[in-house]
N, C-alpha and C positions, 0 to 999 in steps of 0.2 A: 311358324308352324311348330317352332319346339315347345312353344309356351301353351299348344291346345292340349289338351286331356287326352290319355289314356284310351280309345274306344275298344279294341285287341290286344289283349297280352293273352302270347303264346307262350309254355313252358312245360321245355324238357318232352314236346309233342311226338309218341313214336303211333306210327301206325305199321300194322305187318300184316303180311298173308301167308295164311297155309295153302300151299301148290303141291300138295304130294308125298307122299314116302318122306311123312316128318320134315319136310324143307320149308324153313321161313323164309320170304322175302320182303326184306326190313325197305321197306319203300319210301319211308320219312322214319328215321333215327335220334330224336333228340333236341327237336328244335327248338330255340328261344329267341322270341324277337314282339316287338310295339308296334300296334298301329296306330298312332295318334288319328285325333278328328277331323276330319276336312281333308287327308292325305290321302295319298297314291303313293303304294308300296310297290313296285316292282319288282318280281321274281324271275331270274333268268338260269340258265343253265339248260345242258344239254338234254335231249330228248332221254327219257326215265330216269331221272333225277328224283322226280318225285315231285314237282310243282304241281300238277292238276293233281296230285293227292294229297297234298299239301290242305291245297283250298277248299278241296272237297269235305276234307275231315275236319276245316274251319269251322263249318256253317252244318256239320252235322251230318252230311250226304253219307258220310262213311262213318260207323263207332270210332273214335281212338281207342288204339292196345293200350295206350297210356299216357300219362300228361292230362294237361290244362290247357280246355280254351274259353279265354275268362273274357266273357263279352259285358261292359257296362260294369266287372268287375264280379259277376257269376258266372261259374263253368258251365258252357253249353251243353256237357257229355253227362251233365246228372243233373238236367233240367224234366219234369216228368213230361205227360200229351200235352197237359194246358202250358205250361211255359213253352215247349215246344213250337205250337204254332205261333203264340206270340213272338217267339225269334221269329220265325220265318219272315212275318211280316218287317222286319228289321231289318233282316240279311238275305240277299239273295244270289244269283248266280247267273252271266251271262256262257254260253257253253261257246264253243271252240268249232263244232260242225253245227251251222243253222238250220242247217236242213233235218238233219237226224235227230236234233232236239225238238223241234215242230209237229204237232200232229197232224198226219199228211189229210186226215179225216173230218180234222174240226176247223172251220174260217178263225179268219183273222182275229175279228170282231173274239168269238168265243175264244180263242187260243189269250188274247190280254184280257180277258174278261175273269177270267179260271180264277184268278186271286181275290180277282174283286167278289167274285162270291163264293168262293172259300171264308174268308174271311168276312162275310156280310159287310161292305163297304158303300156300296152304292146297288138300290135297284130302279127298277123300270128307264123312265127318261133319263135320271141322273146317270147311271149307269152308261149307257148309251153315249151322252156325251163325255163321259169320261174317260171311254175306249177312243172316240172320237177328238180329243182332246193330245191321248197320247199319243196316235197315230200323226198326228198332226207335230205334236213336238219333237217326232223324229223323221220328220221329214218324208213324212207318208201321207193320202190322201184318206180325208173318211169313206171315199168309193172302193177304196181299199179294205175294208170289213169285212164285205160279203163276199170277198175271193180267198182260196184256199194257198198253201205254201208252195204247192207247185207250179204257180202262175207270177213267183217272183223271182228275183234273179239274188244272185247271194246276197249284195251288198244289203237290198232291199228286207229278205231272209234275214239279216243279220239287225237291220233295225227293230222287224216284227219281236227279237229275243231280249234286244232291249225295251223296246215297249211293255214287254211283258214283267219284264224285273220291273220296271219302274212302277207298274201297276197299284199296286200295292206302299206306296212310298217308301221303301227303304231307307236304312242309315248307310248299310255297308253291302256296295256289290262284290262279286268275286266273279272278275274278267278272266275266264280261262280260256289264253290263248283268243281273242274273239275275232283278231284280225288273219289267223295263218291260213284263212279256208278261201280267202277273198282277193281278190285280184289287185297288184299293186296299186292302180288307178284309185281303186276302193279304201285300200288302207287306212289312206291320212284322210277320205273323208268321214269313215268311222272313227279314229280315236279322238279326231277335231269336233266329233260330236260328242262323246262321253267327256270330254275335258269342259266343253259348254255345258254339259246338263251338273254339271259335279258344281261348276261355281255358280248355277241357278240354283239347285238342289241341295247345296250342301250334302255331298255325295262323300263317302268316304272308301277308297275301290284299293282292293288289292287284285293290280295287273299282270296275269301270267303271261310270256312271250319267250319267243326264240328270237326276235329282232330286238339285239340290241339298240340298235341308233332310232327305233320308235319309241324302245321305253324309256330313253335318255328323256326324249319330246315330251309324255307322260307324266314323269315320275318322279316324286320330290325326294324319295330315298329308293336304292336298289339292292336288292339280297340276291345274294349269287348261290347257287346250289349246286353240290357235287354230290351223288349218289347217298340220298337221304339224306344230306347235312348242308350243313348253313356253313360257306367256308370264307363269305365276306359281306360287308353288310356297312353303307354308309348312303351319304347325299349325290342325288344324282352329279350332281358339277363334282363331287370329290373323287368319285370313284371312275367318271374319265377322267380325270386328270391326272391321278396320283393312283392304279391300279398295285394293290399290297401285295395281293395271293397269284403265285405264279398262275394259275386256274384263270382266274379273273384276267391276268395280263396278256394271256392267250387268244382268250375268248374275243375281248378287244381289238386284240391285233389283226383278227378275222374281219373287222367292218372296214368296206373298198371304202376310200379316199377319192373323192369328188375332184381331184388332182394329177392328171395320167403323169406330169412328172414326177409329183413325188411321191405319189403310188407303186412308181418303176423303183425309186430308190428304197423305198421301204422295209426295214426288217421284219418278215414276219415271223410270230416266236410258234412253232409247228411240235403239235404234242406229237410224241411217239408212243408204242405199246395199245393196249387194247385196257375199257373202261372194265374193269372189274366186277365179278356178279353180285347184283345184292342179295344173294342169298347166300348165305356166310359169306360175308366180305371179312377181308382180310382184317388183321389186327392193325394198329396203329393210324397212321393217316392213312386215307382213301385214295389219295392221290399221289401218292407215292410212289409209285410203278409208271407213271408218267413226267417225274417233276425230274427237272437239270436240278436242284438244285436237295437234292432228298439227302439224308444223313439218318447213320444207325437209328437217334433216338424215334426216325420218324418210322421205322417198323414195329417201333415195342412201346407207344406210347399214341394216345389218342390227340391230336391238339384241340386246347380249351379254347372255346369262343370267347374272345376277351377286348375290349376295348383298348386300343391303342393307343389314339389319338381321340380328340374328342365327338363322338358320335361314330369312329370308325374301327367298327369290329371286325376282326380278321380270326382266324382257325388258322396256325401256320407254327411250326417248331422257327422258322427261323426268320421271322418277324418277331 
């Protein structure tokens, strides 16, 4: 996988919002990081971190306040209408709630069809069988067409959203979150199905999740997120095994053990303090006010994302 090309370089990406009485809230801060081709990036970290804005401002759903995101090696945030849709057709998006993403008003059939005639791809018969086509590749029936999103159930809701990415053939989905809406039974038969279409497809998917030990299943590298920043970032086998940033060795410590003995004996490493606002967040490191292990330099200094080992970037004063 190291020897495929380039598809996503991110750089120095901040996005922010105005909430009010002059308050920014810096929601992605800086970030830089590759998506090679054919790969599954993993992004994890705690709830408003900033992963589904992450992605979102990937693939252009949101302006970037600033940065690069350099798709195929052109920035998508100063692409004009006509390059524009041309992305879309490249990059798309599976969303996080199936049901709220769906239109509760238009069938199925019309709901994957949207792309296909945005984009003039297929009409009449061809069309038809090509909705018919997807439905079928995800494990859905073509009697399934003419009913609407309210007569499925999530998992089923959850295929209809990937049908619909797929629609249009994409290079790069952006999974946000696609599995936390759906029942544990459901889980592993959704991401067993995006791992199958990616090595049919030549699917290239940055996976957002709160379930670490699915995205391990997933994920050929994984980037950890701590309130707008990238604080580690290497190969899924590297980073359970050898966790750098206290952040990361935490988060880990959280996933039960399949082993009630030695689950009993197990140290768990238990943050303390409360997660810091990102709107003016503090100077220095971000997670400082949580870490055993913080020192002076880490209140008055930012730590550099920097390669340690080989492929394995950490943010950390004392790494």
């Amino acid at each position: 996988m190291s020897d495929a090309k380039n598809l996503i370089e991110v750089k120095n990406l901040k996005k922010y919002f105005h909430v009010g009485h002059n308050a920014v809230l810096k929601a992605v801060d800086g970030l830089n990081f590759i998506i090679r081709e054919g790969e599954t990036l993993g992004l994890v970290g705690e709830s408003g971190c900033g992963k589904s804005t992450t992605g979102r401002t990937m693939i252009k759903l949101y302006d970037a306040t600033e940065g690069e995101v350099l798709y195929d090696g052109k920035n998508v945030h100063k692409f004009n209408k006509i390059q524009q849709k041309e992305f879309t057709k490249h990059a798309q998006m599976i969303f996080q709630d199936p049901y709220a993403s769906l239109n509760p008003r238009m069938t199925v059939g019309d709901i994957v069809g949207e792309g296909i005639d945005i984009h003039d791809l297929y009409t009449g018969k061809a069309r038809t069988e090509k909705i018919f086509d997807l439905l079928d590749t995800v494990g859905l029936n073509r009697e399934h067409a003419s009913r609407f999103p309210h007569e499925f159930s999530g998992g089923q809701r959850q295929r209809i959203g990937i049908a619909r990415a797929l629609a249009i053939e994409p290079k790069f989905i952006v999974c946000d979150e696609p599995i936390s809406a759906l029942d544990v039974s459901i889980q592993a038969q959704v991401v067993n199905l995006l791992i199958e279409l990616q090595q049919k497809m030549k699917l290239t998917y940055l996976f957002i999740a709160h379930d670490l030990s699915m995205v391990k299943h997933i994920s050929d590298r994984v980037g950890v997120m701590y309130l707008g920043t990238m604080v580690e970032m290497t190969t899924s086998a590297e980073l359970y095994k050898n966790p750098l940033h206290p952040y990361t060795q935490a988060l880990l410590s959280a996933i039960p053990v399949p082993d009630p003995e030695f689950e009993r004996k197990r140290q768990r490493v238990l943050l303390e303090g409360d997660v810091p606002s990102p709107i003016n967040p503090p100077p220095g490191c971000r997670f400082k006010a949580r870490c055993r292990y913080s020192k002076d330099i880490c209140s008055q200094q930012m730590p550099e994302f920097r390669e340690v080992s080989k492929d394995h970037f950490v943010a950390c004063h004392i790494i």
